[in-house]
N, CA, C and O atoms as a Tinker XYZ file with bonds, in Angstrom:
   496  protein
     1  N     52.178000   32.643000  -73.195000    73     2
     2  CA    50.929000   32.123000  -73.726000    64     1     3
     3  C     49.842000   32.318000  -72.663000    63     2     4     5
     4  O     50.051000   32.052000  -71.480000    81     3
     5  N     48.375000   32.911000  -73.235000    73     3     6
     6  CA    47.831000   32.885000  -72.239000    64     5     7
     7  C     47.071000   31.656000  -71.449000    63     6     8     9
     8  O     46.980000   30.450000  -71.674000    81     7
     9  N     46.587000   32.499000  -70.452000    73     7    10
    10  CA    45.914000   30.683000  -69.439000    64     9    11
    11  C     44.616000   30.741000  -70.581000    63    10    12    13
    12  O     44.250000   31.572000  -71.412000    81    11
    13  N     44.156000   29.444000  -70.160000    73    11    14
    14  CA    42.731000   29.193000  -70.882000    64    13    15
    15  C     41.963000   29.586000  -70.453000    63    14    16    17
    16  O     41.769000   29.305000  -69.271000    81    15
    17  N     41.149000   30.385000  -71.074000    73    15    18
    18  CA    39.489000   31.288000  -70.101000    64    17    19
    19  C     40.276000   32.748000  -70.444000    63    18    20    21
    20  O     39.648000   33.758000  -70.763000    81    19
    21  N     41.802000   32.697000  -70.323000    73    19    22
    22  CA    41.504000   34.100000  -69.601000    64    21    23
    23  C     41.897000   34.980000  -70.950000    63    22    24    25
    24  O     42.482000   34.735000  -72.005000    81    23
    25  N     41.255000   36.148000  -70.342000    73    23    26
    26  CA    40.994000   37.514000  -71.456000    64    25    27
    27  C     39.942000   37.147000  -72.325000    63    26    28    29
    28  O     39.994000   37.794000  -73.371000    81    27
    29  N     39.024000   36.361000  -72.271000    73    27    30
    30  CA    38.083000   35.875000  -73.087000    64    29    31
    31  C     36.631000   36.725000  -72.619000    63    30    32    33
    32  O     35.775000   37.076000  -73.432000    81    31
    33  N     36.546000   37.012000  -70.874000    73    31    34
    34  CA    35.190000   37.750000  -71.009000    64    33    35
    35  C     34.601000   36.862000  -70.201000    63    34    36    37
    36  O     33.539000   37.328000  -69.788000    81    35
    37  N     34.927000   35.264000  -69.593000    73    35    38
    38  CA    34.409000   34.515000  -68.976000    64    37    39
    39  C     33.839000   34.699000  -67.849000    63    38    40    41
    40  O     34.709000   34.746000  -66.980000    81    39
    41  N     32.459000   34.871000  -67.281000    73    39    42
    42  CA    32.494000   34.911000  -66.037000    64    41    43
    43  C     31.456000   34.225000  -66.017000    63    42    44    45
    44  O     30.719000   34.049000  -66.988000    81    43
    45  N     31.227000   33.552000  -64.360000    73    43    46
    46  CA    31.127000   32.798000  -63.940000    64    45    47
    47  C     29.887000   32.684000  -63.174000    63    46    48    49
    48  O     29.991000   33.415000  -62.189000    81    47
    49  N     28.373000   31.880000  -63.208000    73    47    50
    50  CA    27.176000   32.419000  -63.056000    64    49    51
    51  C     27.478000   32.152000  -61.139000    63    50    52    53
    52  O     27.954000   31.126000  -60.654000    81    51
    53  N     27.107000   33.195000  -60.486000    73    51    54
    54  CA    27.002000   32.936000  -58.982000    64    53    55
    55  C     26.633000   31.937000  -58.141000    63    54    56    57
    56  O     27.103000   31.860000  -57.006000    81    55
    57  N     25.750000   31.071000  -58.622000    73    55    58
    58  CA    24.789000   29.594000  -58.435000    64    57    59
    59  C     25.395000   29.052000  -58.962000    63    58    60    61
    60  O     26.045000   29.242000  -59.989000    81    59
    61  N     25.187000   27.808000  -57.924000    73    59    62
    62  CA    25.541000   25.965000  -58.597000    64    61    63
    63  C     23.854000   25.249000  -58.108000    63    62    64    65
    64  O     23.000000   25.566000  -57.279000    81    63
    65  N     23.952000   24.495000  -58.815000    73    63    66
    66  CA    23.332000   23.686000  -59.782000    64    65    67
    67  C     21.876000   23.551000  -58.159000    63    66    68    69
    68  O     20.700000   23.897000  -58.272000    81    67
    69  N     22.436000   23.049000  -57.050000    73    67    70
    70  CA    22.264000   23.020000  -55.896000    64    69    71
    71  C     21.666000   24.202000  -55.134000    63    70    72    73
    72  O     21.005000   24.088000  -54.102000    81    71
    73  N     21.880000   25.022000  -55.574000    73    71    74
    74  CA    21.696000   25.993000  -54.872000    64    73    75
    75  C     20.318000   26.366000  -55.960000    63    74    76    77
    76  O     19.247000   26.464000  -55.361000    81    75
    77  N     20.278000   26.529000  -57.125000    73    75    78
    78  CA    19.107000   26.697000  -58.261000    64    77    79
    79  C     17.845000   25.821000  -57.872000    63    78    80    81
    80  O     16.678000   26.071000  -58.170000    81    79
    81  N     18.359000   24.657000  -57.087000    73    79    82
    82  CA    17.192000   23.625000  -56.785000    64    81    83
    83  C     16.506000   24.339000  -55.425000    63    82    84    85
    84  O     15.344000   24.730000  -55.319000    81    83
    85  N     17.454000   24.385000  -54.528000    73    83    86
    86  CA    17.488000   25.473000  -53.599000    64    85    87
    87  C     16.159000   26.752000  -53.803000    63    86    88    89
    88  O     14.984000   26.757000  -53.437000    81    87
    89  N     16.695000   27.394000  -54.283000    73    87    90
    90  CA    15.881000   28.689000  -54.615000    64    89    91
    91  C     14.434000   28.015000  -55.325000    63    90    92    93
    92  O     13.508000   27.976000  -54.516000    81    91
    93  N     14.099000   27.483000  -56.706000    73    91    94
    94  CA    13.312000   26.619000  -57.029000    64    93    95
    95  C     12.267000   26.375000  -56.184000    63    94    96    97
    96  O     11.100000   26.721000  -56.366000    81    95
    97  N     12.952000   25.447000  -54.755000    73    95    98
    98  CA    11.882000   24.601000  -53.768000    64    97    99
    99  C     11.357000   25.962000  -53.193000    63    98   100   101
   100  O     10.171000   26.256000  -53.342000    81    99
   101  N     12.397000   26.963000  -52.408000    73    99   102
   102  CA    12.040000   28.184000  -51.525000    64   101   103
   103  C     10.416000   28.415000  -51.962000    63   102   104   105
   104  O      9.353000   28.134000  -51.409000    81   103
   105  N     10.766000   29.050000  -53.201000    73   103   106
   106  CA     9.181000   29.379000  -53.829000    64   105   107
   107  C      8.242000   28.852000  -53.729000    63   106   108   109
   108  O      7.106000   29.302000  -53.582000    81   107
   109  N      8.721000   27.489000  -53.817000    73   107   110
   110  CA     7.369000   26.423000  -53.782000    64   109   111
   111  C      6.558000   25.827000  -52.746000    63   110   112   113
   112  O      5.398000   25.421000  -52.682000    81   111
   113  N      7.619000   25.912000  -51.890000    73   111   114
   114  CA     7.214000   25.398000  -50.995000    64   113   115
   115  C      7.095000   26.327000  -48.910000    63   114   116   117
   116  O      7.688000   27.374000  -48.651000    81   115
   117  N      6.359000   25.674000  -48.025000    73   115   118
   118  CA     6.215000   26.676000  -46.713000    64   117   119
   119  C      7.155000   26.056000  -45.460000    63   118   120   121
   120  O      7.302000   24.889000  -45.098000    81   119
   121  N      7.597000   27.017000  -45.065000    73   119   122
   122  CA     8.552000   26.941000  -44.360000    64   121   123
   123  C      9.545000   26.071000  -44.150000    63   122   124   125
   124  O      9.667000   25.320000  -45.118000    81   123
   125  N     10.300000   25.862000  -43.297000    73   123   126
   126  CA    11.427000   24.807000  -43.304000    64   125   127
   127  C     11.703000   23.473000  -43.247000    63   126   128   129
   128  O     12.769000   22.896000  -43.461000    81   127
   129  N     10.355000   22.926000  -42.856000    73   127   130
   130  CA    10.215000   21.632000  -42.592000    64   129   131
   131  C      9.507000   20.905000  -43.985000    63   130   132   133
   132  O      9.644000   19.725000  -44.309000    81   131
   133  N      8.470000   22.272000  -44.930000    73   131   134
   134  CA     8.708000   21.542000  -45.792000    64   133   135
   135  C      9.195000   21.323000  -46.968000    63   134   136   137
   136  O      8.994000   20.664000  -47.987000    81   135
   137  N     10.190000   22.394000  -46.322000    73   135   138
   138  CA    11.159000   22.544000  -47.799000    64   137   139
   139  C     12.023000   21.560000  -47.154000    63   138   140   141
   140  O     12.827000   21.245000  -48.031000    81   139
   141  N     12.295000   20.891000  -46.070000    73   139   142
   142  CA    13.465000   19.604000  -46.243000    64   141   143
   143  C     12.785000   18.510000  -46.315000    63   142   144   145
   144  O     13.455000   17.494000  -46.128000    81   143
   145  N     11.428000   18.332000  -46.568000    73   143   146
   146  CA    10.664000   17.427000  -46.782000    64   145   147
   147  C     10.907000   17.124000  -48.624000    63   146   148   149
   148  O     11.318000   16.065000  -49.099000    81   147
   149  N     10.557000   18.259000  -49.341000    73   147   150
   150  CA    10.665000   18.236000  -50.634000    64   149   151
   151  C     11.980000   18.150000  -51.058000    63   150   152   153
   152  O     12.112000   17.495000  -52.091000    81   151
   153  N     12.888000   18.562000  -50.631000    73   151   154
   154  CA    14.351000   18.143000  -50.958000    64   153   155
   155  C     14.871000   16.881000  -50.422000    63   154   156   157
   156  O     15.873000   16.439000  -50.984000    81   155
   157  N     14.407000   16.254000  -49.495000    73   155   158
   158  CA    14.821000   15.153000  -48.931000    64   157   159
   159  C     16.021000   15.221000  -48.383000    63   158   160   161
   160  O     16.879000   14.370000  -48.621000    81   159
   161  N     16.273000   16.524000  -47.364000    73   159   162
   162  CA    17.146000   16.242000  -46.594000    64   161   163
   163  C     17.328000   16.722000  -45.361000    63   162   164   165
   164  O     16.245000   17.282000  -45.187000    81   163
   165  N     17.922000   16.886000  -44.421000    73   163   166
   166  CA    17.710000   17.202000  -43.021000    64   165   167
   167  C     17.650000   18.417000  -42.893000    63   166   168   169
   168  O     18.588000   19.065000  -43.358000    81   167
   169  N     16.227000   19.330000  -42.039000    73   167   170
   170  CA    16.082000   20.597000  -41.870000    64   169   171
   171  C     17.529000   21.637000  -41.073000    63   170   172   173
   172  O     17.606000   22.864000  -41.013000    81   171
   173  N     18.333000   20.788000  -40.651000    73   171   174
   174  CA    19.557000   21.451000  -40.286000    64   173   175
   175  C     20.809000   21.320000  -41.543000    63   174   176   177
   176  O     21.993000   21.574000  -41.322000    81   175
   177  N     20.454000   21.027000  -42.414000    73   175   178
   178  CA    21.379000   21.167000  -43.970000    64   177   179
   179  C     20.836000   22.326000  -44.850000    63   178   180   181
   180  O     21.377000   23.244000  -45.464000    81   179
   181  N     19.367000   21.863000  -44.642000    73   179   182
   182  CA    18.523000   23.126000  -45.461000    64   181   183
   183  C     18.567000   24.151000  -45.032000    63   182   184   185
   184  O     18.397000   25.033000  -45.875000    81   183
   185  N     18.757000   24.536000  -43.866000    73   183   186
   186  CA    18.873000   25.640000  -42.906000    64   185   187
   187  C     20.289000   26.420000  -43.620000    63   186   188   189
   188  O     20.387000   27.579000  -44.023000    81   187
   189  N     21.142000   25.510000  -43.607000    73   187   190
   190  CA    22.930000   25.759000  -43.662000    64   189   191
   191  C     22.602000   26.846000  -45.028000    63   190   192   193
   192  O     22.716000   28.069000  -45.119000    81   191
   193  N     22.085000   25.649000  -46.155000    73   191   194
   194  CA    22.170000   25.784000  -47.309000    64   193   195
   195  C     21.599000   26.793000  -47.548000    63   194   196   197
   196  O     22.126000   27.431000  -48.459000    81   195
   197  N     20.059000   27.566000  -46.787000    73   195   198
   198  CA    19.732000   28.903000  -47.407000    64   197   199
   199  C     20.597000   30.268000  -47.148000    63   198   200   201
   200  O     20.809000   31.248000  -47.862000    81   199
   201  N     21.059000   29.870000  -45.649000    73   199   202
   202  CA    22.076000   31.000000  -45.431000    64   201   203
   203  C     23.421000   30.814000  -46.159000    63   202   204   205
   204  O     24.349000   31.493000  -45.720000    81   203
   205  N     23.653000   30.060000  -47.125000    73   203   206
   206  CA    24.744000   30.274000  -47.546000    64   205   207
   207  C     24.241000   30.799000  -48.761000    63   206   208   209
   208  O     24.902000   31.646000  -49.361000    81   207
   209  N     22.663000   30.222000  -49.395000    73   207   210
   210  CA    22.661000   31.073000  -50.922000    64   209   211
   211  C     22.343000   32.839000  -50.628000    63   210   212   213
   212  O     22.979000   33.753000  -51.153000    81   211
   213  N     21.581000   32.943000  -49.981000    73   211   214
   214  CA    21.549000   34.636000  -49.028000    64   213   215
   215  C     22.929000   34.890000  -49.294000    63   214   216   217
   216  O     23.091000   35.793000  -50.114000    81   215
   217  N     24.294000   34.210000  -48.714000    73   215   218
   218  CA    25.061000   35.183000  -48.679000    64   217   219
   219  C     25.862000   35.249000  -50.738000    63   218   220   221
   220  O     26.451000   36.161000  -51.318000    81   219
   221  N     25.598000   34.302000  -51.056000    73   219   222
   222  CA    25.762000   33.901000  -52.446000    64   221   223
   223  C     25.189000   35.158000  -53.912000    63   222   224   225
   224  O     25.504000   35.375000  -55.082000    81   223
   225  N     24.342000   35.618000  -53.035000    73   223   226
   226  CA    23.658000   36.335000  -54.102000    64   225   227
   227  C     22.021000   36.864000  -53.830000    63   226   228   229
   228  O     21.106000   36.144000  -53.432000    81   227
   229  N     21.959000   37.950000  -54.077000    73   227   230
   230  CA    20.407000   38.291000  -53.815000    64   229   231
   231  C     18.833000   37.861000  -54.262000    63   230   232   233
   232  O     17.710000   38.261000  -54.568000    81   231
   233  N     19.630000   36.819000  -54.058000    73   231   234
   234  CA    18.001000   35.721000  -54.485000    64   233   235
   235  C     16.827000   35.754000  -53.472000    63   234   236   237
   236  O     15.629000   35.871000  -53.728000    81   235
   237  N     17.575000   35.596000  -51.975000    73   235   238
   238  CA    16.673000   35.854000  -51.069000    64   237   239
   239  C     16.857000   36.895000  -50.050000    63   238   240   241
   240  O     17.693000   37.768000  -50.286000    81   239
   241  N     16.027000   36.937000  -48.670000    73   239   242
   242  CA    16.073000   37.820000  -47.659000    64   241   243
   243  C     15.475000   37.748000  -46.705000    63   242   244   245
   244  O     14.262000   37.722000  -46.915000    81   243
   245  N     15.901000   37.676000  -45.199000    73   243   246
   246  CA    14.928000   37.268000  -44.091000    64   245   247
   247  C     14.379000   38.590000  -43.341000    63   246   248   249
   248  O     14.906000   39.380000  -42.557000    81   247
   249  N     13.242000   38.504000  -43.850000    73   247   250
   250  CA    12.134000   39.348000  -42.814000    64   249   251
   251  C     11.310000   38.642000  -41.855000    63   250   252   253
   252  O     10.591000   37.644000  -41.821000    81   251
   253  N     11.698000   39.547000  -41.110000    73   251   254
   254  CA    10.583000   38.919000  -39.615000    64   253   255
   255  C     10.609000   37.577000  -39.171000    63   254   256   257
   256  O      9.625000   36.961000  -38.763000    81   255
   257  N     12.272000   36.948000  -39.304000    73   255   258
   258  CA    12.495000   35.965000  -38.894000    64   257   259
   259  C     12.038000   34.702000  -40.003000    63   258   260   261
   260  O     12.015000   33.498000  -39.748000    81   259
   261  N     11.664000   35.417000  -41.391000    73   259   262
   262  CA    11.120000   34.624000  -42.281000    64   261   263
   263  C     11.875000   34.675000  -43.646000    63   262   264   265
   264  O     12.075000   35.727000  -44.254000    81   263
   265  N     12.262000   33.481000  -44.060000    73   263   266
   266  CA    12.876000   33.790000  -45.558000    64   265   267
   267  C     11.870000   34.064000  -46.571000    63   266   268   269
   268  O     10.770000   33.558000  -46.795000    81   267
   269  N     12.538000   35.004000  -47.130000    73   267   270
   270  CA    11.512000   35.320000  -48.354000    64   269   271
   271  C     12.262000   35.854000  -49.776000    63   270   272   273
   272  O     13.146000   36.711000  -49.786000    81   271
   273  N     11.696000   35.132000  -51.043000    73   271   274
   274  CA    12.284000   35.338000  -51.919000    64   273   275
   275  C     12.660000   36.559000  -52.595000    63   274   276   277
   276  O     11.591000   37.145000  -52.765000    81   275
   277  N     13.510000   37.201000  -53.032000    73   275   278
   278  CA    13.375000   38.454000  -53.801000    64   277   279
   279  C     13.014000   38.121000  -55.432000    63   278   280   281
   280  O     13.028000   37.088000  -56.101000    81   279
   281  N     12.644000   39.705000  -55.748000    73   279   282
   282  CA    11.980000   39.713000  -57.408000    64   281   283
   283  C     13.539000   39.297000  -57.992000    63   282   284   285
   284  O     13.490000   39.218000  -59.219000    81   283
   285  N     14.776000   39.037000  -57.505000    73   283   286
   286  CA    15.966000   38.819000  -58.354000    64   285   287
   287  C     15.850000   37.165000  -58.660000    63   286   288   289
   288  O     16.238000   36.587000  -59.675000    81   287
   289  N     15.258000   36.630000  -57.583000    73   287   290
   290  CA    15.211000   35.207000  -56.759000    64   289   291
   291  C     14.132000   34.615000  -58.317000    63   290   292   293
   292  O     14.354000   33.799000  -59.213000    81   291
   293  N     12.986000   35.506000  -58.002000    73   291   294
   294  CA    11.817000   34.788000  -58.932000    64   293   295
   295  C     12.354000   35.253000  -60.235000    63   294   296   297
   296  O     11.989000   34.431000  -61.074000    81   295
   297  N     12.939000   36.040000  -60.698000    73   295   298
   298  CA    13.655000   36.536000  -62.008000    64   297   299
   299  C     14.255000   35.155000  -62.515000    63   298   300   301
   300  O     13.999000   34.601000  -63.584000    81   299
   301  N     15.080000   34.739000  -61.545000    73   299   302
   302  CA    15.517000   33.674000  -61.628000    64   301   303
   303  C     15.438000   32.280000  -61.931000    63   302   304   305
   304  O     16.300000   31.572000  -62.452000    81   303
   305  N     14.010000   31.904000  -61.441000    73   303   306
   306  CA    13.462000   30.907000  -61.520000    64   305   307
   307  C     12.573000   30.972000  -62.543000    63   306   308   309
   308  O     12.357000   29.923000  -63.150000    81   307
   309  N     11.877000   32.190000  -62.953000    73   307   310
   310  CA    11.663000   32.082000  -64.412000    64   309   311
   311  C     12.009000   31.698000  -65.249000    63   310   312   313
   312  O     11.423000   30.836000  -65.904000    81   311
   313  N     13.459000   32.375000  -65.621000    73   311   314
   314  CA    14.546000   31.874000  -66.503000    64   313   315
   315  C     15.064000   30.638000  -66.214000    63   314   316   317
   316  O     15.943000   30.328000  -67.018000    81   315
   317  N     14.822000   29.712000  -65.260000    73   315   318
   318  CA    15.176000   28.262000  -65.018000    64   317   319
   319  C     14.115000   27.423000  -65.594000    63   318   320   321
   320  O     14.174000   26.337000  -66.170000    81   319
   321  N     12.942000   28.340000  -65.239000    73   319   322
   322  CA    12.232000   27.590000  -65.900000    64   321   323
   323  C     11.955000   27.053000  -67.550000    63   322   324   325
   324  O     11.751000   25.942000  -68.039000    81   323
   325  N     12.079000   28.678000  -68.217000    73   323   326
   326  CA    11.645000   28.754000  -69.170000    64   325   327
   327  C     12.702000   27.332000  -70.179000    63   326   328   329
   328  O     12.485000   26.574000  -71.124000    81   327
   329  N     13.905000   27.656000  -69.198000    73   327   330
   330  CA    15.309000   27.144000  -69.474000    64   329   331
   331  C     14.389000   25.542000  -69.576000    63   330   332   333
   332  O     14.058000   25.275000  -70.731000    81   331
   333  N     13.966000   24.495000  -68.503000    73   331   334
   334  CA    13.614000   23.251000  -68.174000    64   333   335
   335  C     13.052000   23.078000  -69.343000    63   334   336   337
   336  O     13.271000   22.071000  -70.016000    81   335
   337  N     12.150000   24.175000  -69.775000    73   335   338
   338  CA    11.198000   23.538000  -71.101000    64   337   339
   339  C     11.430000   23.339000  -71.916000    63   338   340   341
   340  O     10.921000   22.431000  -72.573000    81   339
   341  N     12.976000   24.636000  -72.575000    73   339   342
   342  CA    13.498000   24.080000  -73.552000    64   341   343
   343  C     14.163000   22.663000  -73.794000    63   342   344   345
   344  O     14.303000   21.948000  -74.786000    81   343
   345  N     14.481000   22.575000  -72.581000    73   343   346
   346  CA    15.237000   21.345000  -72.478000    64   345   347
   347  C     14.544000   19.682000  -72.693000    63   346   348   349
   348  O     15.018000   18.588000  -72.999000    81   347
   349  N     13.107000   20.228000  -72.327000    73   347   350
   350  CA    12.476000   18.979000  -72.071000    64   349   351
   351  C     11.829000   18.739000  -73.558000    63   350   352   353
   352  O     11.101000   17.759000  -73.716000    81   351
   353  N     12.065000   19.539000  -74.536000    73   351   354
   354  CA    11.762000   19.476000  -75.956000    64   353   355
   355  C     12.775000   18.397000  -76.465000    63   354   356   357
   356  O     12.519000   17.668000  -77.423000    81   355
   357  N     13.471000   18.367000  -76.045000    73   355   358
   358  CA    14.781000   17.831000  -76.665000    64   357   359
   359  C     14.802000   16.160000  -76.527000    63   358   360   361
   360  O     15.534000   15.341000  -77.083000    81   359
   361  N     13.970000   16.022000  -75.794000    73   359   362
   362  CA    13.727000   14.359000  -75.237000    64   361   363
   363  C     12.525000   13.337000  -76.265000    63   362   364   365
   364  O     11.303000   13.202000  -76.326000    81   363
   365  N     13.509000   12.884000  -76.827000    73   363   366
   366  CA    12.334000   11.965000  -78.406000    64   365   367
   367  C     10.896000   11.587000  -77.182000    63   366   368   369
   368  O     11.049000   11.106000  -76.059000    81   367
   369  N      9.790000   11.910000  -77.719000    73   367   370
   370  CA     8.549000   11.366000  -77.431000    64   369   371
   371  C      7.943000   10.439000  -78.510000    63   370   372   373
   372  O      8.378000   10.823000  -79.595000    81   371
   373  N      7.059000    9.299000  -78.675000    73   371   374
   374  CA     6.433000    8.815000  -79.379000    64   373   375
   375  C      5.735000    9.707000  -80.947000    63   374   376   377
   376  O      5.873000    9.503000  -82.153000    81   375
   377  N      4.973000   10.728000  -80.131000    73   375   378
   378  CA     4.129000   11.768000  -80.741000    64   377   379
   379  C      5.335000   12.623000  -81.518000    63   378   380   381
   380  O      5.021000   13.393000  -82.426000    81   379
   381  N      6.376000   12.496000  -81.222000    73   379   382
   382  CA     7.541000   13.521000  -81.733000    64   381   383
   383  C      7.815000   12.707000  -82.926000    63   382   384   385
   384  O      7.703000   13.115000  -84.082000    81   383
   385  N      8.215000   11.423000  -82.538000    73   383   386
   386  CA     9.173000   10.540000  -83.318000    64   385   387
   387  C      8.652000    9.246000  -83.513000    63   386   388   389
   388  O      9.378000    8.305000  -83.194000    81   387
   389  N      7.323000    8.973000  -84.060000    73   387   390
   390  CA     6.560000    8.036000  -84.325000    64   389   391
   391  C      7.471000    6.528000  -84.869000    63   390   392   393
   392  O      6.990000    5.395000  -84.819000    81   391
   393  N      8.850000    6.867000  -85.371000    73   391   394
   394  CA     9.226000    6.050000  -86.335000    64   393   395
   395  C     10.805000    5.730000  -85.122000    63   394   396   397
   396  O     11.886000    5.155000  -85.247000    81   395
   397  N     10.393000    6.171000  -84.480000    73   395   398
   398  CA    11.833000    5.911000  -83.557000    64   397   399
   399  C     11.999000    4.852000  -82.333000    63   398   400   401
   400  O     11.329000    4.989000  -81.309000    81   399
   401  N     12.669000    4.087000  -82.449000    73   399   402
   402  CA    13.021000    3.155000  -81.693000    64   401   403
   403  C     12.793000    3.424000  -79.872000    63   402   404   405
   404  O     13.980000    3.494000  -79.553000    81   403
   405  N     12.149000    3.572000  -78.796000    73   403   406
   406  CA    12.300000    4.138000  -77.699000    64   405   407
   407  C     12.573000    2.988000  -77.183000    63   406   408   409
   408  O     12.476000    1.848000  -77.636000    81   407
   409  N     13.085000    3.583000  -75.733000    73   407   410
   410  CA    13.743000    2.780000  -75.018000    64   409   411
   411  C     12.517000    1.955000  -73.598000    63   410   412   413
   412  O     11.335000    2.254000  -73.427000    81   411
   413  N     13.213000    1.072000  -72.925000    73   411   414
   414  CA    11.586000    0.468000  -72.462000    64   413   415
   415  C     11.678000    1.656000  -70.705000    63   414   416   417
   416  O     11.022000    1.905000  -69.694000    81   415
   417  N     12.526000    1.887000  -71.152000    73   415   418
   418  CA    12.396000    4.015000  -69.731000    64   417   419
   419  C     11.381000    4.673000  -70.511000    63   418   420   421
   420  O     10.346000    5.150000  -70.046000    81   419
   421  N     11.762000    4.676000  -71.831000    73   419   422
   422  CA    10.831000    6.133000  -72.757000    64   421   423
   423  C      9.259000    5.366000  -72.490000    63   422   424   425
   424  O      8.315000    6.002000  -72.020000    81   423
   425  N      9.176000    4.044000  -72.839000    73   423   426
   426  CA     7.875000    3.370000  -72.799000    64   425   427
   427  C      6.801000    3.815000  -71.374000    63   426   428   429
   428  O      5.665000    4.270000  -71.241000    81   427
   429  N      7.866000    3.402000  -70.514000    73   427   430
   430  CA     7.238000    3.569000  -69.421000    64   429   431
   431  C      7.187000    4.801000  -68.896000    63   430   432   433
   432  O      6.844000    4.980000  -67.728000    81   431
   433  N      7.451000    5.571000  -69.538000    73   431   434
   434  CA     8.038000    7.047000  -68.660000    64   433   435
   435  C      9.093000    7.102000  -67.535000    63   434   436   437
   436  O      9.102000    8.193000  -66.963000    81   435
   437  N      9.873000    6.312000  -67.130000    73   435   438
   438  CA    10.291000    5.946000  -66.468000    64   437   439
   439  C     11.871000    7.185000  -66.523000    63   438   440   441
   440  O     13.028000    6.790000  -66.380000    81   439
   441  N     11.669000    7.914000  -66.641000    73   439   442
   442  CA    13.137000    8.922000  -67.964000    64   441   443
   443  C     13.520000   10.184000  -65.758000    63   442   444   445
   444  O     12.847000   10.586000  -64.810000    81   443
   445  N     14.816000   10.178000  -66.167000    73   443   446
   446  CA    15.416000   11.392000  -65.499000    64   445   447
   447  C     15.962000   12.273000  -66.528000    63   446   448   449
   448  O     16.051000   11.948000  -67.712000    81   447
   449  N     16.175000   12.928000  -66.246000    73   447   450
   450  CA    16.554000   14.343000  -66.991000    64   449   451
   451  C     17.514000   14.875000  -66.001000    63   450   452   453
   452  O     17.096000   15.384000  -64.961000    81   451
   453  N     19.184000   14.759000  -66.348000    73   451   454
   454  CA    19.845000   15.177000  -65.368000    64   453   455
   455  C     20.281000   15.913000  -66.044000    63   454   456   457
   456  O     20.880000   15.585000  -67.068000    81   455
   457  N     20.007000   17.836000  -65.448000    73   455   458
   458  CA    20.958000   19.074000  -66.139000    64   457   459
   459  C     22.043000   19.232000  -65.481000    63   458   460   461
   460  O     21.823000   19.349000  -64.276000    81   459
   461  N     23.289000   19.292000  -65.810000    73   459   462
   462  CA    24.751000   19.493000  -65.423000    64   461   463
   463  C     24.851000   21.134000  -65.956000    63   462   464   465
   464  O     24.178000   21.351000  -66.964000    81   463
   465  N     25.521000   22.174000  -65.467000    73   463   466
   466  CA    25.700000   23.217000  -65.442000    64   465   467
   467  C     24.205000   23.926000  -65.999000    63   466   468   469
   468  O     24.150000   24.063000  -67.221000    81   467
   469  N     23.121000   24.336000  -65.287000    73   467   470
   470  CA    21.743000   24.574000  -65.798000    64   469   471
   471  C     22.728000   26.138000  -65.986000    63   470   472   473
   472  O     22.829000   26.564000  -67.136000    81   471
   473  N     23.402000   26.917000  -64.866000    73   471   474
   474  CA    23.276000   28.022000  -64.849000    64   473   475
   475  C     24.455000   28.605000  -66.244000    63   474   476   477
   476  O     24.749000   29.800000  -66.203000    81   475
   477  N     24.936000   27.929000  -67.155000    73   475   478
   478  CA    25.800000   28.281000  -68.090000    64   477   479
   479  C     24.872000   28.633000  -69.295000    63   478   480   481
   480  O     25.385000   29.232000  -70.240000    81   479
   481  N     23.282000   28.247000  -69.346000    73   479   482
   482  CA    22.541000   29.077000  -70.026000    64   481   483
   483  C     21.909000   30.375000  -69.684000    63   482   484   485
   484  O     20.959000   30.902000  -70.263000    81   483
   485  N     22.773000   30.946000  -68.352000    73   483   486
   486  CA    22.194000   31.937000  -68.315000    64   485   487
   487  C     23.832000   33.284000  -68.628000    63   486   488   489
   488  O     23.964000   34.331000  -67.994000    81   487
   489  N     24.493000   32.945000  -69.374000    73   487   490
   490  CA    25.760000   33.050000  -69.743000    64   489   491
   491  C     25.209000   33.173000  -71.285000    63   490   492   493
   492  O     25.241000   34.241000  -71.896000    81   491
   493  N     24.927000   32.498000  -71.593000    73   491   494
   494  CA    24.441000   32.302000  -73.345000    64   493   495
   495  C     23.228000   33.884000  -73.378000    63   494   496
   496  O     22.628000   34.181000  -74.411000    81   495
């Protein structure tokens, strides 16, 4: 009998979830101090963490002692993005659902949005 997954075609997106946030901030943000500023975590983790997505996949690349994103990197974050919006459709609003019960998070805005496997829509 076969294993589960296998002979099916499954493979497996290169990024975790972490590493997508990762790439995400890169773009957004200047140099190292304040990309562990915006991630909230120590510039010697963030450090770890870009050289490990570099070796992960061609998202990024250091020139001149400088990380810099590649067009695979921003390819990427497009499609994360475009991905967030669909997602954020999906969340009852007032204006959506006039007749719907919200919660006193929805009232206040007070809402997280936690995506668990973002990169399995890029599989779909």
């Amino acid at each position: 009998m076969p294993q589960e997954g296998a002979g099916m075609g499954f493979q497996k997106f290169p990024l975790d979830s972490e590493q997508l946030e990762l790439l995400w901030a890169i773009e957004n943000t200047e140099g190292l101090r304040h990309l562990a500023r915006t991630l909230g975590r120590d510039p010697s983790v963030v450090s770890k963490n870009i050289k490990r997505l570099a070796e992960c996949a061609p998202v990024i690349k250091k020139v001149g002692g400088k990380w810099l994103i590649t067009p695979v990197g921003r390819d990427i974050n497009q499609m994360t993005s475009k991905y967030l919006e669909q997602l954020s459709t999906l969340v009852p609003t007032r204006e959506k659902f006039p007749n719907a019960k919200l919660t006193q998070a929805f009232r206040e805005k007070r809402l997280l949005l936690l995506v668990v496997n973002a990169q399995q829509a890029f599989l779909d």
